[in-house]
BALOMI-289087 format. One record per residue (C-alpha): y, z, x; residue number from 0. Coordinates in Angstrom, 1 decimal, m for minus. Last residue first. Example, Ala and Ser with C-alpha at 12.3 -4.5 7.8 and 13.67 -1.06 7.14 Angstrom:
<volos>
m1.1, 7.1, 13.7, 1
m4.5, 7.8, 12.3, 0
</volos>
This chain:
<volos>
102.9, 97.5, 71.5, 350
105.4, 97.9, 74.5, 349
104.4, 95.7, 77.0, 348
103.4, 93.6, 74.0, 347
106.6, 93.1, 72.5, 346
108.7, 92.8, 75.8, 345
106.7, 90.2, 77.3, 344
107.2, 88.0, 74.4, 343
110.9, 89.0, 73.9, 342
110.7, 87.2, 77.5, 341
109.0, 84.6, 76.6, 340
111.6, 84.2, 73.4, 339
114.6, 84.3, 75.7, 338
113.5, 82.0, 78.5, 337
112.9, 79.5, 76.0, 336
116.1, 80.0, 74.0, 335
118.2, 79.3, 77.3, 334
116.0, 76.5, 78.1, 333
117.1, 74.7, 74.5, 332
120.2, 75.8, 75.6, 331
120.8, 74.2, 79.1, 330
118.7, 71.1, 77.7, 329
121.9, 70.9, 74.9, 328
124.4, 70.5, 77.2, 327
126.6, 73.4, 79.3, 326
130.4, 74.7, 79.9, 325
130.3, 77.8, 80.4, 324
129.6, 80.5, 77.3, 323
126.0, 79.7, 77.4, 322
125.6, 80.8, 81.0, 321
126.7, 84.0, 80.0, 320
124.0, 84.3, 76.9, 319
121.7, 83.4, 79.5, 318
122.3, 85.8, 82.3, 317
122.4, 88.8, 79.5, 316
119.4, 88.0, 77.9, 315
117.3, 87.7, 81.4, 314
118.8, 91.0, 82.1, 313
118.2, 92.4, 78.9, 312
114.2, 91.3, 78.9, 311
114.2, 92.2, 82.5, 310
114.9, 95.9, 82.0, 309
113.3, 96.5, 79.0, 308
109.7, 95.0, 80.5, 307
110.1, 96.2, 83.7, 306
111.1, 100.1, 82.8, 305
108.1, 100.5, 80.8, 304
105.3, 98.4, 82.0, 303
106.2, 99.5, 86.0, 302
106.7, 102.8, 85.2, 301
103.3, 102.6, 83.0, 300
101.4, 100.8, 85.0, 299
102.6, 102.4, 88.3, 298
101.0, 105.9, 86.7, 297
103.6, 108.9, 85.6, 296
103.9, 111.9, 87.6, 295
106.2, 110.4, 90.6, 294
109.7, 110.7, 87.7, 293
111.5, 113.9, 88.9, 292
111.4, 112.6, 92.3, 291
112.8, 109.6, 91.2, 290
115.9, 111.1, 91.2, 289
116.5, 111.6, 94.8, 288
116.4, 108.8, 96.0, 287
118.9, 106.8, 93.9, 286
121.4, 109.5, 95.4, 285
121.7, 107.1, 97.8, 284
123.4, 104.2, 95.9, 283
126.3, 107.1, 95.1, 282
126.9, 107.9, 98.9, 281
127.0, 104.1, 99.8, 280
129.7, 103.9, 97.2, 279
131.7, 106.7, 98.2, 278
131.5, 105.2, 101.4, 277
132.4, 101.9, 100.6, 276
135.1, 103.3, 98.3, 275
135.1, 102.5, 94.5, 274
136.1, 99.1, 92.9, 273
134.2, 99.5, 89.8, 272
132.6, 95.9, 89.8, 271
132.5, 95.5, 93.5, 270
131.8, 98.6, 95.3, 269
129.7, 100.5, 92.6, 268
127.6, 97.0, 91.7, 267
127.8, 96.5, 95.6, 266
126.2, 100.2, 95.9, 265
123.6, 99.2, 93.8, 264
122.5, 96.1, 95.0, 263
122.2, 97.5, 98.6, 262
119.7, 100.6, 97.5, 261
118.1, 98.0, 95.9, 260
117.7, 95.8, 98.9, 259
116.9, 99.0, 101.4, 258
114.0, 99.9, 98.8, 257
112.7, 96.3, 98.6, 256
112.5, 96.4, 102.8, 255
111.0, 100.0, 103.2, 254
108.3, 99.3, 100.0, 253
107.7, 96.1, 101.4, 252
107.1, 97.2, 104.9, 251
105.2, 100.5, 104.0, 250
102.8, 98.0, 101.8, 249
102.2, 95.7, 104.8, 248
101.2, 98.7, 106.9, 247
98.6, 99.9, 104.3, 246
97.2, 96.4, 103.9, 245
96.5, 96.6, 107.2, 244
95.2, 100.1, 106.3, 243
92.7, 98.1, 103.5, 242
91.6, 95.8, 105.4, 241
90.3, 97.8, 108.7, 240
89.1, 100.6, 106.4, 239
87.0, 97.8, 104.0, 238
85.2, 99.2, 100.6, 237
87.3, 102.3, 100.4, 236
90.3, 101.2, 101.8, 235
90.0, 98.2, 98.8, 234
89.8, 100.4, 95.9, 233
92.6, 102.6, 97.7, 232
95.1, 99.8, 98.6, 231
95.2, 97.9, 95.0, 230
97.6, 100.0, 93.9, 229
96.0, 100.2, 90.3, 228
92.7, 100.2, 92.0, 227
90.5, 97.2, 92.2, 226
87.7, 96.0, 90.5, 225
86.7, 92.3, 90.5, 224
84.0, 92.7, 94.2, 223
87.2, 94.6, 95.4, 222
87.3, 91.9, 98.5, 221
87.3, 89.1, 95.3, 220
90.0, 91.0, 93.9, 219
91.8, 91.6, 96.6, 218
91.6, 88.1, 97.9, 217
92.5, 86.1, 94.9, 216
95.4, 88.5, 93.8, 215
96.6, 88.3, 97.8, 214
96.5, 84.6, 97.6, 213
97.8, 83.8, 94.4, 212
100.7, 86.3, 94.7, 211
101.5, 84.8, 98.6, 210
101.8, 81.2, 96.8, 209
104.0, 82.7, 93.9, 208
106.1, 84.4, 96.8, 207
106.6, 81.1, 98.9, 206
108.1, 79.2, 95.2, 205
110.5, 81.9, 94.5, 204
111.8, 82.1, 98.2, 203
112.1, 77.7, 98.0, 202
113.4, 78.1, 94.7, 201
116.0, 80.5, 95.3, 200
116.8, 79.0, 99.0, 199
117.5, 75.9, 97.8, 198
120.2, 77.1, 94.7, 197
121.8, 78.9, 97.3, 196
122.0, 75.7, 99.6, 195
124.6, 74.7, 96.7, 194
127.3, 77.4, 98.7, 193
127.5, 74.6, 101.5, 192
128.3, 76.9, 104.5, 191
130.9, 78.5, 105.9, 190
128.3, 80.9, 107.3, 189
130.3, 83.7, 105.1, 188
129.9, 81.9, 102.3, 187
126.5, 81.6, 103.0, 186
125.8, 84.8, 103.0, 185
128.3, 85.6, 100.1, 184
125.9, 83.3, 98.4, 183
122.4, 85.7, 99.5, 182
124.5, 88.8, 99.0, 181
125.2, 87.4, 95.0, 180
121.2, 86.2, 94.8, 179
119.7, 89.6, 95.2, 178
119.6, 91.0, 91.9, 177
117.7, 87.8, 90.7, 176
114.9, 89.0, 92.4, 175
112.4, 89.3, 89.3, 174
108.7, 87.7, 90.5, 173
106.9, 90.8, 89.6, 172
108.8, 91.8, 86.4, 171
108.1, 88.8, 85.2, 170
104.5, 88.9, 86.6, 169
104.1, 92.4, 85.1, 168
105.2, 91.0, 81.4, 167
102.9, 88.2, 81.2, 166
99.6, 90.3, 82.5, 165
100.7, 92.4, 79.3, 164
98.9, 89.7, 77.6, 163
95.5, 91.4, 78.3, 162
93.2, 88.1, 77.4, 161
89.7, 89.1, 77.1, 160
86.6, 86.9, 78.4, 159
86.9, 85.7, 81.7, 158
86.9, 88.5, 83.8, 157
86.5, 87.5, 87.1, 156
82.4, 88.0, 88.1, 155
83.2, 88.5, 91.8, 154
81.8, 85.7, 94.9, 153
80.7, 87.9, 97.8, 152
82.5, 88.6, 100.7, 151
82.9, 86.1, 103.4, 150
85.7, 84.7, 102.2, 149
88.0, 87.5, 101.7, 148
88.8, 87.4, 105.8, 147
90.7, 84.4, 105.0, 146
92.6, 85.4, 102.0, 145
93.6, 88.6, 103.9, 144
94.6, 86.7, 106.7, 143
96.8, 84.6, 104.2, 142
98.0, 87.4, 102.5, 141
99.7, 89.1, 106.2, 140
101.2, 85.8, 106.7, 139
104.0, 85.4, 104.4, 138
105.2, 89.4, 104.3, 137
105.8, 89.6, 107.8, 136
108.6, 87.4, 107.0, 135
110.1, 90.0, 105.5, 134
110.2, 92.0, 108.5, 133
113.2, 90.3, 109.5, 132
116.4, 91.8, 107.5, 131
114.7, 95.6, 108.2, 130
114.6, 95.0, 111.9, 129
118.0, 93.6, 112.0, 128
119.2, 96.8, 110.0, 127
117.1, 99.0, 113.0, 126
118.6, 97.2, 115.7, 125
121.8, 97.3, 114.6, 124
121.5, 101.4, 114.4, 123
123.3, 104.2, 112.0, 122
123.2, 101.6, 109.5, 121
123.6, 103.6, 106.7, 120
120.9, 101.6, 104.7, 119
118.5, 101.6, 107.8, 118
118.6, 105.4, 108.3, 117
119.2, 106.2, 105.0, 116
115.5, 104.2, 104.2, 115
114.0, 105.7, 107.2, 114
114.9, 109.2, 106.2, 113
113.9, 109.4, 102.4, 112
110.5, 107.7, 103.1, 111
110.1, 110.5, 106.2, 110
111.5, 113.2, 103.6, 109
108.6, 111.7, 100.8, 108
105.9, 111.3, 103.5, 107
106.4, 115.2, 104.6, 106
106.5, 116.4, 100.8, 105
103.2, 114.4, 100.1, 104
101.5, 116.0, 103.3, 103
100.2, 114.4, 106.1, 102
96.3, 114.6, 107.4, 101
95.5, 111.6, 105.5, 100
97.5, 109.5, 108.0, 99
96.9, 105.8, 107.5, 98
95.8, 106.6, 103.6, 97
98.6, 109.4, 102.9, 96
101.3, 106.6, 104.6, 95
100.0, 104.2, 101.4, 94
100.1, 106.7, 99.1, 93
103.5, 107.9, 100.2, 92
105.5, 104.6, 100.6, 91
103.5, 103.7, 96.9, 90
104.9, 106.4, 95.0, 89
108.7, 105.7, 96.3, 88
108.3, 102.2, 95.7, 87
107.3, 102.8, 92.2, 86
110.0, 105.2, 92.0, 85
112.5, 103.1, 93.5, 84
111.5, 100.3, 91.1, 83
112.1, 102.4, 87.9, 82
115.2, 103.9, 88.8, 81
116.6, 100.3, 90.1, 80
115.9, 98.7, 86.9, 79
117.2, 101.9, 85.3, 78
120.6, 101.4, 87.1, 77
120.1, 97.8, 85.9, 76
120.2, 98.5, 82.7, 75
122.8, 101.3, 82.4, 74
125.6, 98.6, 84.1, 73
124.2, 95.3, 82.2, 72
124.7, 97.3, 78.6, 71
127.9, 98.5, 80.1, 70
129.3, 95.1, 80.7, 69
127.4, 93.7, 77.7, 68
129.8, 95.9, 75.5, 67
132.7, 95.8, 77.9, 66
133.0, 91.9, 76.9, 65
131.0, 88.4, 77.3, 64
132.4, 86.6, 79.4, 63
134.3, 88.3, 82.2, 62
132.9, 92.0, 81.4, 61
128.6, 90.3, 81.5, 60
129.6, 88.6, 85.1, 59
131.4, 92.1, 86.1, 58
127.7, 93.8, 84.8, 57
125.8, 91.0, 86.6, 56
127.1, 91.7, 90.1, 55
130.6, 90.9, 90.8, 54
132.7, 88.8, 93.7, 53
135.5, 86.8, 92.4, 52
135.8, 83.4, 91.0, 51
133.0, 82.2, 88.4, 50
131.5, 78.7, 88.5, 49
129.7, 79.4, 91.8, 48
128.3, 82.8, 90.7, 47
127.4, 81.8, 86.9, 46
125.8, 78.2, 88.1, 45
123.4, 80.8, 90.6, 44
122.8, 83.0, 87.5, 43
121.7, 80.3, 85.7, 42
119.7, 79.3, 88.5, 41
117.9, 82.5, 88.7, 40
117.2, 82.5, 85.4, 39
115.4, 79.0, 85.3, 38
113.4, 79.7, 88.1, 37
112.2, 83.3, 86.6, 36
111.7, 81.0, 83.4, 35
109.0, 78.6, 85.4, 34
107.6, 81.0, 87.4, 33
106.4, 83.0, 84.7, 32
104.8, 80.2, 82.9, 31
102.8, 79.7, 86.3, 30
101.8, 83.0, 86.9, 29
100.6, 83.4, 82.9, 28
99.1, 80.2, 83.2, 27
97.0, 81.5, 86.2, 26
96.5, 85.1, 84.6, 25
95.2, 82.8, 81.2, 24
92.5, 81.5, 84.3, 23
91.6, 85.1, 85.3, 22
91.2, 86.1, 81.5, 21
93.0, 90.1, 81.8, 20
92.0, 93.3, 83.2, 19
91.2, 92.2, 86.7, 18
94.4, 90.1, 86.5, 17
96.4, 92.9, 85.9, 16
94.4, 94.9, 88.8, 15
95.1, 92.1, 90.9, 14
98.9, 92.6, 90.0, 13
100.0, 96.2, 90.8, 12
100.3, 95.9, 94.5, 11
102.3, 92.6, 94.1, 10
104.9, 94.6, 91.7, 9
105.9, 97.2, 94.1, 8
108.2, 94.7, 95.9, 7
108.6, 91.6, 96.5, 6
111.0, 89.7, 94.6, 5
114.2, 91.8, 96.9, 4
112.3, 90.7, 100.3, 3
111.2, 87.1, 99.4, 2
114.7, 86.4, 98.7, 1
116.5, 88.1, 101.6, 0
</volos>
């Protein structure tokens, strides 16, 4: 469940940051970006054990620090979720268009639409099981990749200019903290120690930095430095084989991250505004439909635009809550680090 709600569109998008960017300041961006996404998501895990109830961020935000920050957390992570379905959304029907160039965009879009209320609704066990477990897809698709990569040449990696927006697309890359409440009432529900949340954070953070590294590496090495904003078309073009694996893998992750958002929003309707399942399930789906109105703009863009805002108030929010429990003086000196990287990120996503 971790590895499938941090990966997402986000992994396609990143060679290409990387190619813009000073491979080695990439590196340290990945690694600075690692360290506050680890931080957050054990505030957020302290917030969850130390709180009674079961919210989302948004009831968090009302219990500590008023309906201002409640409604700030509501409208920003229904934008989060905007802005990621449409990514996903765009990518399900490139990618299918590239396995099957013989389909149309309005067939991929009501086959994307389908399979994901299929699977959400759970109309079959089978198919929700299927969904849980394909995840794990995810770790060794990169490594083959990697592998195969080595027999193509060496690239030039940029090495000159720094593009700190690189900053800002891993953040929003290795966000999953949206995911962490199902993951403790999963354990909850195991009857089992509620600290092994805190394990399986790290240890899901920790596998999808590795699988980053590798399928950055290999994509742009494959791409001989230049890949394509999805990464997919540069590399179909150089490598069929390659790039429609690759094709798979990206229906996977778009399916699986869909599913998980689609499941973080109707818990935000089910828990923190106590509507009906149904009517909750009802209102998560409507999420896609709208970003229909939204498939003009680029990835960069979407993914600059709404991942920048969107984790800069989230990451606020989850520290400025964790501040109000009881906490010592490292808890806010990381607090105000998290914060000013990801002002950071905000400023030059968006300047």
């Amino acid at each position: 469940m971790q590895i499938a709600a941090i990966v997402g569109s986000g992994i396609f998008v990143l060679p290409y940051f990387f190619a813009q960017s000073n491979f080695y300041f990439s590196i340290f961006a990945l690694f600075i970006a690692f360290i506050v996404t680890f931080f957050l998501n054990r505030f957020y895990i302290d917030i969850i054990l130390r709180t009674r109830g079961d919210h989302q961020l948004a009831g968090y935000a009302q219990i500590y620090l008023g309906p201002f920050f409640r409604y700030l957390s509501i409208i920003n992570i229904l934008l989060l979720a905007l802005g990621a379905i449409t990514t996903y959304t765009k990518l399900f029907t490139t990618f299918l268009h590239l396995l099957i160039p013989s389909i149309s965009l309005t067939l991929s879009l009501l086959i994307f639409i389908f399979l994901i209320t299929l699977a959400f609704l759970a109309v079959s066990r089978q198919l929700r099981l299927f969904f849980d477990y394909l995840p794990a897809i995810v770790l060794f698709i990169p490594l083959i990749l990697f592998f195969c990569s080595q027999s193509a040449p060496q690239p030039q990696f940029n090495m000159s200019s720094i593009d700190f927006s690189v900053i800002g697309a891993l953040l929003f890359a290795l966000s999953g903290f949206t995911i962490i409440p199902e993951i403790e009432e999963v354990f909850r529900h195991f009857r089992l120690s509620r600290s092994f949340v805190y394990i399986a954070s790290l240890l899901g953070l920790s596998l999808v930095v590795i699988i980053y590294y590798f399928f950055v590496y290999s994509v742009n090495r494959l791409t001989l430095g230049f890949p394509s904003q999805d990464s997919i078309t540069s590399l179909t073009a150089i490598n069929p084989f390659l790039g429609h694996l690759l094709a798979i893998l990206g229906l996977i992750i778009t399916s699986v991250a869909t599913y998980n958002f689609l499941l973080v929003i109707k818990e935000l309707f089910f828990r923190d505004f106590k509507i009906s399942s149904i009517n909750s399930h009802l209102l998560a789906l409507s999420f896609l439909i709208l970003p229909l109105f939204l498939l003009s703009y680029s990835l960069v863009s979407i993914i600059s635009i709404t991942g920048s805002v969107t984790i800069f108030l989230s990451g606020l929010t989850i520290c400025l809550v964790r501040l109000r429990l009881p906490h010592r003086a490292f808890h806010t000196l990381i607090a105000f680090g998290c914060f000013f990287v990801l002002l950071f990120a905000l400023i030059t996503d968006l300047f």
